[in-house]
C-alpha positions in Angstrom: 152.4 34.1 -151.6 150.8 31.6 -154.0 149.8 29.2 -151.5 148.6 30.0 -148.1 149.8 26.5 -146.0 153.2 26.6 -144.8 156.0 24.9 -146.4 157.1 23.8 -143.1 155.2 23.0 -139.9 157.0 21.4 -137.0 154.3 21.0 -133.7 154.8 20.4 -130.3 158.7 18.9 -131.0 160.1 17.5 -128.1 163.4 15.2 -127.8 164.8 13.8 -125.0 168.2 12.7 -124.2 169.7 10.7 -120.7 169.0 13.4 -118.2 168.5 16.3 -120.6 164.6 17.7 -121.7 166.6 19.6 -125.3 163.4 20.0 -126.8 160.0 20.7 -125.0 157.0 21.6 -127.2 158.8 23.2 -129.6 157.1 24.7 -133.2 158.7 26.1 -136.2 156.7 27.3 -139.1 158.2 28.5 -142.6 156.3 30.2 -145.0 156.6 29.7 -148.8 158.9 31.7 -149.8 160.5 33.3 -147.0 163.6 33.9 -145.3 163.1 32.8 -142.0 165.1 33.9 -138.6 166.1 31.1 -136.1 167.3 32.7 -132.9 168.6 31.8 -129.5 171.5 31.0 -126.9 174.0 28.0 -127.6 171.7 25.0 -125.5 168.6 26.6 -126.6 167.7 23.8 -129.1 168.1 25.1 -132.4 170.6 22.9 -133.4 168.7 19.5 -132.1 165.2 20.7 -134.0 167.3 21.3 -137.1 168.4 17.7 -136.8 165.0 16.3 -136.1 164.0 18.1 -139.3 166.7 17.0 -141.3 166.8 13.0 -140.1 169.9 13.5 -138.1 168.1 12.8 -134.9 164.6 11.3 -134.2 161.9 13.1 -132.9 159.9 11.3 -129.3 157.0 13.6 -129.8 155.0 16.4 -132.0 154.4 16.3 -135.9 156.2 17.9 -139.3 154.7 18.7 -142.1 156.4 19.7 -145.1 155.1 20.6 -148.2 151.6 19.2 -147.4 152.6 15.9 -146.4 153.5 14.3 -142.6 157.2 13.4 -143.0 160.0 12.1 -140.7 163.3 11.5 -142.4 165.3 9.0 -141.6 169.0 10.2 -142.4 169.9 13.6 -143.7 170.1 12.4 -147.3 166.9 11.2 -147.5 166.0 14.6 -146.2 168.1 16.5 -148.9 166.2 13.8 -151.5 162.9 15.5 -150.5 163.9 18.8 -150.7 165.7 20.4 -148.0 169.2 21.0 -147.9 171.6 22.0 -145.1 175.0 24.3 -145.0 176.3 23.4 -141.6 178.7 26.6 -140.1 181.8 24.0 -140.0 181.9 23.3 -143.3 181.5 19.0 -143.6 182.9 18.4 -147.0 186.1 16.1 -147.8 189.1 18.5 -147.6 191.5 16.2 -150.1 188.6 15.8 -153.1 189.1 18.8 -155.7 186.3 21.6 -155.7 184.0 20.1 -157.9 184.2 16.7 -156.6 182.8 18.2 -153.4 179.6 20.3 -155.2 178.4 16.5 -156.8 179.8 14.4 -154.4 177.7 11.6 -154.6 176.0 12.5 -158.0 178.8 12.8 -160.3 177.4 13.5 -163.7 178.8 10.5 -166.0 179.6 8.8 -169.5 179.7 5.6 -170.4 179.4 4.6 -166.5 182.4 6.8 -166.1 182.4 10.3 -164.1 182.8 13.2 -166.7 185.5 15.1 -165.7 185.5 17.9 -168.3 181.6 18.3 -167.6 181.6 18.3 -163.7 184.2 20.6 -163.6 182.6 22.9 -166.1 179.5 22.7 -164.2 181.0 23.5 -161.0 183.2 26.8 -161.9 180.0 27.6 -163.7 177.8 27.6 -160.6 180.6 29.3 -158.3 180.9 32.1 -161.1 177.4 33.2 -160.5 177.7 33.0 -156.6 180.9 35.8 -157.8 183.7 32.5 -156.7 186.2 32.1 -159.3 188.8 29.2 -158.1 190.6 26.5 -160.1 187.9 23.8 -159.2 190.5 20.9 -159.9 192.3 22.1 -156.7 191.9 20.4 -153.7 189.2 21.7 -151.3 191.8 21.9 -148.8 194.1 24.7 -150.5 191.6 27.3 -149.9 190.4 29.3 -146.8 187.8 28.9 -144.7 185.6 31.9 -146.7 185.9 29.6 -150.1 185.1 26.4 -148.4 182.0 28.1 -146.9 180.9 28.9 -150.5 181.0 25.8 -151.7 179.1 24.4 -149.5 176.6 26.9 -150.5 177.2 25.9 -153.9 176.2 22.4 -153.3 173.2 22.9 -151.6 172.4 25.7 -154.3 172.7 23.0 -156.7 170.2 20.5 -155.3 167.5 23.1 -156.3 165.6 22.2 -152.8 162.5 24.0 -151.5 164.0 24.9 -148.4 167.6 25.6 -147.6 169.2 25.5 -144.1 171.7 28.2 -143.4 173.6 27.2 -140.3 176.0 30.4 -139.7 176.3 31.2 -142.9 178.3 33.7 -142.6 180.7 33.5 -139.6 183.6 32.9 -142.3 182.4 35.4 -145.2 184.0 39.0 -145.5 181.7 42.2 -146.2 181.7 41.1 -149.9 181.1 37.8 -149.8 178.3 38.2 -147.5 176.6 40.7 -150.2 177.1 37.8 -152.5 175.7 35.4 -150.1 172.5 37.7 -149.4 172.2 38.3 -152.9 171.7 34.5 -153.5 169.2 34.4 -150.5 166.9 36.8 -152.5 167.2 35.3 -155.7 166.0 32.1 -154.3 163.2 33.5 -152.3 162.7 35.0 -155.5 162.3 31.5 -156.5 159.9 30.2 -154.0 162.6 28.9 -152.0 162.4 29.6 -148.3 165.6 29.4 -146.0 166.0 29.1 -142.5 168.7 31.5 -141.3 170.3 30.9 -138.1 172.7 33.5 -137.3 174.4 35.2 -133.8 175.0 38.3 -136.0 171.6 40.5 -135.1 172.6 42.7 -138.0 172.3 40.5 -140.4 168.9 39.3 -139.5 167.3 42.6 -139.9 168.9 42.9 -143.4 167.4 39.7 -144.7 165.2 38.0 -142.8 161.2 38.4 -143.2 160.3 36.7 -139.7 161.7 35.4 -136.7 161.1 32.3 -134.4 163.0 32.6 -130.8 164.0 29.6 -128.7 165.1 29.6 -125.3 165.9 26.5 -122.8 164.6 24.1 -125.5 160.6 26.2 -126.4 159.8 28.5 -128.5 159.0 31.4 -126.9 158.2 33.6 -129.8 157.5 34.4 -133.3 156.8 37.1 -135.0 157.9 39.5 -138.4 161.3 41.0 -137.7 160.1 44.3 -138.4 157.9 43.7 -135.4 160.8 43.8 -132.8 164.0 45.4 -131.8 166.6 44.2 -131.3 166.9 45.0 -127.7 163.7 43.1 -127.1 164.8 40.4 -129.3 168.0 39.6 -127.2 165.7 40.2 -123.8 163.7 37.4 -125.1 166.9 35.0 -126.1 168.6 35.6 -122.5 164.7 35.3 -120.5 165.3 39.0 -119.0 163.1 41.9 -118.9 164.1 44.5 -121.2 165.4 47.4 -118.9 167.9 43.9 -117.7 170.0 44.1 -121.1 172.7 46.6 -121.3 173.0 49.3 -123.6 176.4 48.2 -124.7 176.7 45.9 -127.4 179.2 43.9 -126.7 180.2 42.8 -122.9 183.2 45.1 -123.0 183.2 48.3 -120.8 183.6 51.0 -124.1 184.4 53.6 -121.5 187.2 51.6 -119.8 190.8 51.9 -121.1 193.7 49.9 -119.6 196.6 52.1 -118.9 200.1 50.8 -119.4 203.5 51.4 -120.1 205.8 48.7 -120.1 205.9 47.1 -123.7 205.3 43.3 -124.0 205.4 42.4 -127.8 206.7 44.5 -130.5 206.4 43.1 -133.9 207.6 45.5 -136.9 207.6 45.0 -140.2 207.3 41.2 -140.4 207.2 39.5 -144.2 206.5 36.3 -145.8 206.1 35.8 -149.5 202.6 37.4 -150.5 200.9 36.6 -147.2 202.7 39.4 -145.3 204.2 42.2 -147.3 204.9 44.7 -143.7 203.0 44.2 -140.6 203.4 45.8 -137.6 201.5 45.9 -134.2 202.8 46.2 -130.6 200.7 44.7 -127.7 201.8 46.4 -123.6 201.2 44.4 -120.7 197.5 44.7 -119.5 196.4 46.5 -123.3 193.6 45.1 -125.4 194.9 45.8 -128.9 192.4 44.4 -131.6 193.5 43.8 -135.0 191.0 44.7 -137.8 191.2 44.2 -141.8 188.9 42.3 -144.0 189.2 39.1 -145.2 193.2 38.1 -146.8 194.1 41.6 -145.0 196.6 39.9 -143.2 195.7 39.9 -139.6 195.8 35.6 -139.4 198.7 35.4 -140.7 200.2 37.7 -138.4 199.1 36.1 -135.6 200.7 33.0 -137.1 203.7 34.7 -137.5 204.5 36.0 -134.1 202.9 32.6 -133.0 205.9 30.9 -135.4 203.0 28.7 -136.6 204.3 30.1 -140.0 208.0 31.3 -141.0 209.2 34.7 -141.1 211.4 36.2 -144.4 212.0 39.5 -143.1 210.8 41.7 -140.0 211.7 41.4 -136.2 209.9 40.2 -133.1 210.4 41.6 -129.7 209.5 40.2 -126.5 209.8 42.2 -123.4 212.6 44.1 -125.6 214.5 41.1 -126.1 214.4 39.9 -129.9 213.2 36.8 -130.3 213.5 33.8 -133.0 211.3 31.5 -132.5 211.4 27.9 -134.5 208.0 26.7 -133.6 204.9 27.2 -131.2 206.4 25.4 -129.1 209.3 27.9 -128.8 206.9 30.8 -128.2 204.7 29.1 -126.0 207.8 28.4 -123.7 208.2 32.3 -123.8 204.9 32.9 -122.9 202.4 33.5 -125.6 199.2 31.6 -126.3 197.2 31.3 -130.0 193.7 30.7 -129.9 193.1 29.8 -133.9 189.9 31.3 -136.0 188.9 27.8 -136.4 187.9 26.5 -133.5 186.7 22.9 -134.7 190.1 22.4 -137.2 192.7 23.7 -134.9 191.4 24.2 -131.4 189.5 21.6 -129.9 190.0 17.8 -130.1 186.2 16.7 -130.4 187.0 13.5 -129.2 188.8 13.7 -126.5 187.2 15.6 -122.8 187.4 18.5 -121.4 189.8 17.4 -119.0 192.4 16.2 -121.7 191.7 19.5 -123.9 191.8 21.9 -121.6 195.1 20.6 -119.7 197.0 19.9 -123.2 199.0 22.2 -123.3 199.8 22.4 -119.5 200.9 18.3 -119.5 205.0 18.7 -119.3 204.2 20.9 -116.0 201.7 18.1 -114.9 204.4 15.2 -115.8 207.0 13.5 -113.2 209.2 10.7 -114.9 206.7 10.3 -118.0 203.7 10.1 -115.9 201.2 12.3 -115.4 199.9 13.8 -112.0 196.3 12.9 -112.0 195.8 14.7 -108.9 197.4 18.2 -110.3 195.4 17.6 -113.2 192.4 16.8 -111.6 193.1 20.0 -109.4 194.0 22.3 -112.6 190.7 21.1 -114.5 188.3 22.2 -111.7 189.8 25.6 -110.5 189.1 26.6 -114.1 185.8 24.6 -115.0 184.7 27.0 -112.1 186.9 30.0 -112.7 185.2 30.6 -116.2 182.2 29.1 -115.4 182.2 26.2 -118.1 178.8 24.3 -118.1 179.6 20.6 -118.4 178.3 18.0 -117.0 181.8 16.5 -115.7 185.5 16.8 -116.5 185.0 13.6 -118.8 182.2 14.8 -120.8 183.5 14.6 -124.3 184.1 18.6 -125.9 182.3 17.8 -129.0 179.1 17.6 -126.8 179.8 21.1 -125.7 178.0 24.6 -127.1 180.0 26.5 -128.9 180.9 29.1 -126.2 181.5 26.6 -123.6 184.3 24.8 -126.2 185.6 28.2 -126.6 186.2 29.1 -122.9 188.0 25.4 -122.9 190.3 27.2 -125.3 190.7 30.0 -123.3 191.5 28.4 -120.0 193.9 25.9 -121.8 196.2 29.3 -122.2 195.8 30.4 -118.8 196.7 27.4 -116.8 200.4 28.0 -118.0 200.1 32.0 -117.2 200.5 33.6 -120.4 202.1 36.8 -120.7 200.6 37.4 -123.8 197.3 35.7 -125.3 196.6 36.0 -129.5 192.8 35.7 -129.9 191.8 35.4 -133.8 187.9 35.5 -133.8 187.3 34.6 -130.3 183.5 34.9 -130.7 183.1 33.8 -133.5 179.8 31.4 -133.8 179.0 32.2 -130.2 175.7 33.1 -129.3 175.2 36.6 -127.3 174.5 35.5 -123.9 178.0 33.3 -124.0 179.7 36.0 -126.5 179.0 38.6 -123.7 180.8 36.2 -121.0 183.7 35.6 -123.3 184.5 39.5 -123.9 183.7 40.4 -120.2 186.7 38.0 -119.1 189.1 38.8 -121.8 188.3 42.3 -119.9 189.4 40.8 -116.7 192.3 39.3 -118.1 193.7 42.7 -119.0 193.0 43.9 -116.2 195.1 41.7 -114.6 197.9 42.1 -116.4 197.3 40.1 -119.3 198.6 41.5 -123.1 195.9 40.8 -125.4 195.7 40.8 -129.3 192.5 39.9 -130.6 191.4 39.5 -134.0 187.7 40.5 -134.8 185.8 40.9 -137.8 183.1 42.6 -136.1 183.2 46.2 -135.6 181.7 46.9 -132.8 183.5 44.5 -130.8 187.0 46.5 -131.7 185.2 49.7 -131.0 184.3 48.4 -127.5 186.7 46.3 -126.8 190.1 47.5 -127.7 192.9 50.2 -126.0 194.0 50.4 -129.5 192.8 49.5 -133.0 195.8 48.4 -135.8 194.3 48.1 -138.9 195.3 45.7 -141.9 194.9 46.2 -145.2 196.7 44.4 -148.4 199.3 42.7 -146.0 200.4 45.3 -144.2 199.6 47.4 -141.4 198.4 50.9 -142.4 196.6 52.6 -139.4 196.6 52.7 -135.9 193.5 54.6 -133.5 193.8 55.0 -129.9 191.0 55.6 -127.3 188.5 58.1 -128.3 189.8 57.6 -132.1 188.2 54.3 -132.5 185.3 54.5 -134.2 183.5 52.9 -137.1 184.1 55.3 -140.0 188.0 55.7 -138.7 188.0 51.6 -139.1 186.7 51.5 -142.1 187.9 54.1 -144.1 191.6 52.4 -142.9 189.9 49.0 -144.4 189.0 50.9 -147.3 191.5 53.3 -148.2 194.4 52.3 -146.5 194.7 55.2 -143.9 192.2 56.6 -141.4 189.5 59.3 -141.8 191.9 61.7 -139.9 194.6 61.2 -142.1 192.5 61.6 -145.2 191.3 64.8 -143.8 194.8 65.7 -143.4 196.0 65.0 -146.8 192.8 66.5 -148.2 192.9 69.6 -145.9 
């Protein structure tokens, strides 16, 4: 690198909150230049030393120097003003503004004191072209998934030409392609002299692009070192505080050699269509089954969730519940029935940051917990704590707000919402995504439980080796519709992905080929 110093040295960090040490002696350095790894559990700190950097919070001890010079930002703009710009993984742009207005919000490029429309807009589909996103940017942010939003954001703080760019999971909403796109841009801006701070749960991903790693645990650092220097065994032994020969061989907290065995069929779903977001889906989920519904990105799977759900209309196809056909006219239809929906996007259509956990988690249970239009606060009282314990939700009470929560903790909220009205059958699209391995492992080990007890399960995953590990059967998705389905000892990566790709498993290709 041209110059030896660091671009960014943060020393001896600590923060302190009412009751709470987040940050004790904490250090993050960034070289010039470099893609740099930020690891560790939700609560490990991570997110409150990225605010301290960025002016969000204030720091009550230890120094940062960046680029040479002794700083501490006030707000995160003045931050951005001196070079370092943030993509948070819930995207925090303004939904109803167009595309473009959201790239250079707040530095509109003008004419005769008048924003100039035909330039901004040109500007803007410009710089999403060579990030490979063509949109109309004159539509509302809002009209576009989760994936495009994400990549805007990234456009935005592409466009501020900073020295040092804070990737906050990146790419918990990208597909395969998207995150190529996405790493391609990381390299051309190293390329650049730009370093970036990657924070990711995906260890994959890190050994693909990162250069070096800094791990934090319980609010310290407790290493740092080049990726290529450790495994990742030893790299989640490290996050989790265990000795090596402690972590499990498994990937995932699913058993891979467990299968649930059932017979009687809960849900059958066949050939359901809506307009160009389902052209011919079909899965079927039995009582006590894990099926886990894979497809890449606008494959379909959401929207078939949504559609059993009857968050969305149906055109054409049938849905069966314990052999009965059903016709649901809303949620609130199939939630009577007995089927719960937790969404992919856990901050939009999930929790409700401010309100507790007490009020999220008994939402949906509140007509059972009502006498006369008045709610039992003894029940619900009762209901909150037998699952605060049952799923082991770290909170400091009932009343702390859910926004204050980790990720994983918000997530097993979700979760327990569901089972307080004893689903029969429980949709989970992405349930850990964002999470970070110690709580992701906690999160898979009781949706394990919950099969085993009876439980129907359809989960949507967009990582592999969850499916592989996790399901009784694999349906996959591809253009809409549902065009493979592997049981047992037939999930496996290749099978999964040449159904992705092709539109039919390996086996069937062999068979039409043989």
């Amino acid at each position: 690198m041209a110059q030896t110093e660091p671009l960014l040295q943060m020393k001896n960090i600590s923060k302190i909150f009412p009751g709470v040490v987040a940050l004790d002696n904490t250090r993050l350095n960034v070289a010039r230049g470099e893609v740099h790894a930020l690891v560790g559990e939700n609560g490990a700190g991570k997110s409150t030393l990225i605010k301290i950097l960025t002016g969000a919070y204030q720091r009550d001890g230890g120094t940062v120097t960046f680029d040479g010079t002794d700083v501490e930002f006030s707000s995160p703009q003045q931050a951005q003003a001196n070079g370092i710009s943030t993509i948070y993984q819930e995207v925090n742009l303004v939904p109803f503004r167009s595309v473009a207005e959201n790239i250079f919000l707040g530095r509109e490029p003008r004419r005769w004191g008048l924003i100039n429309w035909r330039r901004m807009n040109a500007e803007a589909a410009e710089l999403l072209a060579s990030l490979g996103v063509h949109v109309d940017v004159t539509q509302a942010l809002m009209t576009y998934n989760i994936a495009i939003q994400q990549m805007v954001a990234i456009a935005r703080a592409v466009s501020f030409k900073s020295k040092l760019v804070v990737m906050d999971e990146p790419t918990s909403s990208l597909d395969e392609r998207e995150v190529v796109t996405l790493f391609d841009i990381i390299r051309r801006l190293k390329a650049d002299g730009v370093s970036v701070i990657f924070i990711s749960h995906r260890l994959d991903e890190l050994y693909v692009i990162c250069d070096r790693v800094t791990i934090m645990r319980d609010g310290q650092t407790v290493d740092e070192r080049a990726i290529n220097e450790i495994s990742k065994l030893e790299l989640v032994a490290k996050m989790l505080g265990k000795e090596l020969s402690e972590v499990q061989r498994g990937q995932t907290g699913f058993d891979a050699s467990q299968h649930h065995e059932t017979e009687r069929i809960l849900l059958e779903a066949n050939e359901l269509q809506r307009g160009r977001a389902l052209k011919g889906a079909s899965v079927s989920v039995r009582a006590g089954e894990i099926v886990g519904l894979a497809g890449l990105l606008g494959s379909g799977r959401t929207e078939t969730a949504r559609a059993i759900f009857a968050a969305d209309s149906l055109e054409a196809g049938e849905v069966r519940l314990e052999g009965q056909a059903v016709h649901f006219q809303s949620p609130a239809d199939a939630i009577r029935a007995g089927i719960g929906y937790c969404s992919e996007d856990r901050k939009a259509e999930g929790i409700i940051p401010h309100m507790s956990v007490r009020e999220n988690l008994t939402l949906a249970a509140l007509p059972t917990l009502t006498r006369n239009g008045v709610v039992s606060s003894e029940k619900q009282q009762e209901l909150v704590e037998r699952f605060i314990k049952l799923l082991g939700i770290k909170t400091a009470n009932p009343e702390q707000k859910i926004r204050d929560l980790s990720g994983g903790n918000q997530q097993k909220v979700l979760l327990a919402r569901w089972l307080c009205l004893n689903p029969k059958l429980l949709i989970l699209d992405e349930p850990t995504r964002g999470i970070d391995v110690g709580a992701k492992g906690e999160i898979q080990r009781l949706i394990n439980e919950l099969a085993d007890n009876g439980l129907g399960v359809m989960m949507i995953s967009s990582e592999i080796e969850e499916l592989i590990e996790g399901s009784d059967r694999v349906v996959v998705m591809r253009d809409k519709r549902t065009v493979a389905e592997l049981e047992h000892d037939a999930i496996n990566q290749d099978a999964i992905m040449a159904a992705m790709a092709h539109g039919e498993s390996e086996s069937s290709q062999e068979d039409t080929h043989g």
